[in-house]
C-alpha angles and dihedrals in degrees: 000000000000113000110245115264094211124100129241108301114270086010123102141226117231111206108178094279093054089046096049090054090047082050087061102037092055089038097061081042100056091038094060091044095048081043087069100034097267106154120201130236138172139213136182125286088230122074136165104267090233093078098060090039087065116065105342099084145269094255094050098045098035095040112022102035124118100212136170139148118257120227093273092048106259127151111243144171137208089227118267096204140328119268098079094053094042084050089054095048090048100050086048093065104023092135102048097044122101110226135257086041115186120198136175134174132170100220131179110242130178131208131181101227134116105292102228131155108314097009137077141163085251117056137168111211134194104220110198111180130165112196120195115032113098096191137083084269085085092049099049100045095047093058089040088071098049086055090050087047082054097055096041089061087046096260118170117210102237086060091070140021130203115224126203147206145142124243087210099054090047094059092050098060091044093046103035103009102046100024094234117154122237090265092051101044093052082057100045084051098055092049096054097054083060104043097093089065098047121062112248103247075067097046084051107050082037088055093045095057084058093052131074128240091250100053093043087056080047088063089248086144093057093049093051094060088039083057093044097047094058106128090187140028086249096057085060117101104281087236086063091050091062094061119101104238089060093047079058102043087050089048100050086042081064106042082047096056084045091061088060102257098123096174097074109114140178114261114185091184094058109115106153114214109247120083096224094074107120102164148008113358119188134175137189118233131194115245100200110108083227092052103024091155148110111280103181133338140181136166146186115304114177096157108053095086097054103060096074085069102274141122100276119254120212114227153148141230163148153207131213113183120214102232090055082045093058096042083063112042081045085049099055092031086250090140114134113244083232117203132209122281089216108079098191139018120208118218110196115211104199140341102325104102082122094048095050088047085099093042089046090056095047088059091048108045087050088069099268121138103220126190113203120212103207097157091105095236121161113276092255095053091048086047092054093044092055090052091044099058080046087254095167095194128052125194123203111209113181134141085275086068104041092052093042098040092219119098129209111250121201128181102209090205094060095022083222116153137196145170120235161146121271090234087061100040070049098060093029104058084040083060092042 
């Protein structure tokens, strides 16, 4: 029986066009974050599964985990996602770090759940994290950065918007404002982070078998979808408006606005999934009808460090994963006309690969990337498959030339061709 020829299911394969384009996308990653002073680290794929059982979330670790026991018995997991191993590294090292310390890495993560648009089991992620400031600067200046990652695709503000909430002020209004207990707010909580992908007459049964009877009779139920339905922080109950953590949501809306990122908007329904969320959480969604998710979030975390046994750092972060990244730049036809790495490719017309030995280095050393064809081929067939990898430039290189010391370039998308030096395919290809 033949072995299969697809990949893993929900994994992909990268032939040389889908890793150019994973070259660009992590290099504008990595050139907005630098651009800030963002500076990248690394970790293994593998961690102990503790770590994830303590603050990430019951759905993540029980149901998309890939988990398995080493040789010497030992509970591991291919990593999920990033925060818990960045916390680590951090604890393991809290004394000798300068604060703020700003971190980013783009990691490969896995998770066992339905590949679907914009998501897969293999993922790569942009992790972008500040420890040490305990103020809305963090805030600001992390989304700050998703916005500049915006422009530098070519992102216009009116394709995506950024929501916003804060952990703090919704459990407030579940715990003193609404009266839930801590079970039922958990679950509360949990419902409404999925309530955009489930139609209301759902959300609502779903609500009600949270409930008691008693508070349903009390119109709990009702509260809960005016709270919900808030557009803006001043349609909230005025008591809300007098705690703290609203007072701080309202104010980072408008520094926000004030840096100029005007589409950053309140979002009462945003929960975010993982349980370590303190603070403020915020996502970008797409805004075209095709492509209407969640592309990337983060949030405030203060209390993930500390639970390695060290003093806790404050800090904020986020995650965007690649495959949402590429929905939405295909989405807005936002996608980057990539060339070849390879500048030139050298045909060789008879037997003279020794004799342009000397001609082939002094490309190379100039800074051109050259592809030789030795396979001997006729002239025609090396031509086509030139063309066909989108190599621009051709050089002949025969006993004519190397007698001569001057090859035969040709540009296949003009068919133009010239004699010349190396020294000017040289200067020419450097100008092109």
């Amino acid at each position: 029986m033949a072995l299969s020829i697809q990949p893993y299911k929900g994994a992909r394969d990268f032939y040389p066009e889908d890793k150019a384009l994973q070259k660009y996308l992590f290099a504008t990653w990595r050139e907005v974050c630098e651009s800030y002073g963002y500076e990248e680290y690394d970790a293994p794929i593998l961690e102990p599964l503790d770590i994830y059982l303590a603050k990430t979330g019951d759905e993540i670790v029980n149901e998309q985990t890939y988990v398995f026991e080493d040789r010497s018995g030992r509970k591991v997991v291919i990593r999920p996602e990033m925060t818990p191993t960045v916390s680590r590294m951090v604890a393991g090292k809290r004394q000798q770090l300068a604060y703020p310390l700003r971190w980013y890495s783009i990691p490969n993560l896995w998770r066992y759940e339905r590949p679907q648009r914009g998501r897969l089991r293999e993922h790569w992620q942009l992790n972008v994290d500040v420890f040490g400031i305990d103020n809305q600067s963090a805030e600001i200046e992390i989304i700050s950065v998703v916005s500049d990652i915006f422009k530098a695709f070519g992102a216009r503000d009116e394709m995506y918007k950024i929501k916003l909430n804060h952990r703090g002020l919704i459990n407030y209004i579940l715990s003193t404002h609404l009266g839930l207990k801590s079970e039922a707010q958990h679950k509360v909580s949990k419902l409404i982070d999925r309530m955009s992908k489930m139609p209301q007459a759902k959300f609502i049964s779903d609500l009600d078998e949270v409930l008691t009877a008693k508070q349903k009779q009390d119109g709990l139920t009702e509260k809960v979808l005016n709270i919900l339905a808030a557009k803006k922080p001043q349609d909230l109950p005025s008591e809300v408006q007098k705690h703290p953590d609203f007072m701080e949501l309202k104010e980072v809306l408008t520094k926000l606005q004030t840096a100029g990122i005007k589409n950053a908007i309140f979002d009462i329904t945003l929960m975010r999934g993982f349980d370590y969320y303190t603070g403020i959480v915020f996502e970008a969604d797409d805004t075209d009808p095709e492509n209407n998710r969640s592309m990337m979030g983060g949030g405030r975390y203060d209390g993930l460090v500390g639970l390695f046994g060290v003093d806790p750092v404050p800090t904020v972060g986020f995650g965007w994963g690649d495959v949402a990244l590429i929905n939405f730049l295909e989405s807005h036809h936002l996608m980057p006309n990539l060339k070849p790495t390879t500048n030139i490719s050298v045909v060789l017309a008879g037997d003279v690969s020794q004799q342009a030995g000397k001609i082939l280095s002094e490309l190379r050393n100039s800074g051109l990337n050259v592809a030789v064809d030795s396979s001997g081929r006729k002239l025609g067939d090396q031509l086509k498959n030139a063309s066909k990898r989108n190599v621009n430039h051709v050089i002949i290189i025969g006993d004519k030339e190397i007698k001569s010391g001057k090859v035969t370039l040709r540009n296949l998308s003009t068919s133009k061709e010239q004699t010349l030096s190396v020294a000017q395919v040289i200067k020419q290809l450097s100008v092109d």
